[in-house]
C-alpha positions in Angstrom: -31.9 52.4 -86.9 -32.7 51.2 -83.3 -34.6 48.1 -82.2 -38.3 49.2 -81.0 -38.4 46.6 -78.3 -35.4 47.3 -76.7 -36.8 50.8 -76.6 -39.7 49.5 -75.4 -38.2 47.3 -73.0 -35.9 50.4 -71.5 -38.3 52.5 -70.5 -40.5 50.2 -68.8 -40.0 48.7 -65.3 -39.9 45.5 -64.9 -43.1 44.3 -62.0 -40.8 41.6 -61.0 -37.5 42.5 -58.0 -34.5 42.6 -59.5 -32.8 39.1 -59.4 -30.4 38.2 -56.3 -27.6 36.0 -56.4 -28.6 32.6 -55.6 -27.2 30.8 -52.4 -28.1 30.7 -48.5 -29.3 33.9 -46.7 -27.5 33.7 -43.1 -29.3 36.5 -42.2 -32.6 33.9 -41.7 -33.0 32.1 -38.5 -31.8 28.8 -38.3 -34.3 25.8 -37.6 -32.6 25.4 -34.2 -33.1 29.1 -33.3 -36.8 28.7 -34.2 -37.9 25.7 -32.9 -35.4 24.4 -30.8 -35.4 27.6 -29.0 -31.6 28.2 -29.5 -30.5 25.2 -26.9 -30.7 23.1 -29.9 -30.2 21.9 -33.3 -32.4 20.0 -35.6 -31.6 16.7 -36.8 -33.6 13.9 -38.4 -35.9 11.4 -36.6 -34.1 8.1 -34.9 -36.3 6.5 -37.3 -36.6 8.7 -40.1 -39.1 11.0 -41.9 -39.2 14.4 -43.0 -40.6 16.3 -40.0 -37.3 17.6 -38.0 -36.7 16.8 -33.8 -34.4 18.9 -31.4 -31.3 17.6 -30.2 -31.3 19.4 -27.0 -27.9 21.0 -25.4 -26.5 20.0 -22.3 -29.2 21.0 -19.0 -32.1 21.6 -21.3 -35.0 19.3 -22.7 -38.2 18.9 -24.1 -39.6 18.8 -27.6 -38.7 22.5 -28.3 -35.7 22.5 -25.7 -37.3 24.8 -23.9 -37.2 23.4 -19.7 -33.9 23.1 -18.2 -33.0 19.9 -16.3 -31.8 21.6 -13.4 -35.3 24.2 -13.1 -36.9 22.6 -10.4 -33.8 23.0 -8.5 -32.7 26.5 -8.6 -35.1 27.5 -5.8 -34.2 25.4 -3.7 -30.5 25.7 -4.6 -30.3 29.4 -4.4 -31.9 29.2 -0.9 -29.4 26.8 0.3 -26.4 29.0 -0.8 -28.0 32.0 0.8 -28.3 29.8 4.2 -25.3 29.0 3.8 -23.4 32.4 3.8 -25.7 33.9 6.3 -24.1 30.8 8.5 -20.8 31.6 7.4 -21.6 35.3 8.9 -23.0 34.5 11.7 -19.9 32.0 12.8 -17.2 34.8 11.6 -19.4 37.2 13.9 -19.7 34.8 16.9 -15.7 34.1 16.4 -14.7 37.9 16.3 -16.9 38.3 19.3 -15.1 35.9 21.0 -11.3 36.6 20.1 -12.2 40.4 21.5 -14.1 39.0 24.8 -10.3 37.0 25.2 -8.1 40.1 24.1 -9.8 42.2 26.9 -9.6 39.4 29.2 -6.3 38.9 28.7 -5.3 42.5 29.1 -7.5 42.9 32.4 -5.4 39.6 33.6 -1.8 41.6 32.5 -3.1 44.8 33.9 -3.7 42.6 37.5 -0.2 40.8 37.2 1.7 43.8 36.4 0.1 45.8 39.0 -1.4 48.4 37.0 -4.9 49.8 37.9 -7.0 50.1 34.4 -10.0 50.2 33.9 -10.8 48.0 31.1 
């Protein structure tokens, strides 16, 4: 003869979700992704407590990690560098200019010394 609870038991569903191994879900975000905005990790107060503080990567600060050290700079920075190269054109254009200014100079001066009538 077979057990009526188990009967029972089989052919309802249980309103509960099935039971998951227990252990950490990496799938969750880390407290350093969450609050530290990923330049971080969380560690303990200097002083201690329970309420978790950022340690804050290299070039970024704040409570949540969230400005860079360096933002107020990159303006400025990325102006400079741009300056800079434009300069860098302008003397390689000025220098070309020049080295072909002597080159037909020194042909004319050839031309003349050789006796040769060119136009140049």
């Amino acid at each position: 003869m077979t057990d009526p609870t188990s009967a029972f038991s089989a052919s309802m569903s249980s309103p509960f979700p099935p039971r998951e191994p227990r252990g950490i879900d990496y799938s969750l975000p880390t407290c350093g992704e969450t609050q530290c905005s990923s330049h971080g990790t969380c560690v303990g107060p200097p002083g201690g407590g329970a309420i978790l503080v950022c340690d804050c990567d290299l070039g970024y600060r704040g409570l949540s990690c969230e400005d860079t050290v360096n933002g107020a700079l990159s303006l400025p920075l990325t102006l400079s560098v741009l300056a800079f190269i434009f300069g860098l054109l302008i003397v390689a254009f000025i220098i070309a200019k020049v080295r072909q200014m002597q080159k037909k100079r020194n042909r004319k001066l050839l031309a003349e010394k050789q006796g040769y009538n060119i136009v140049v």
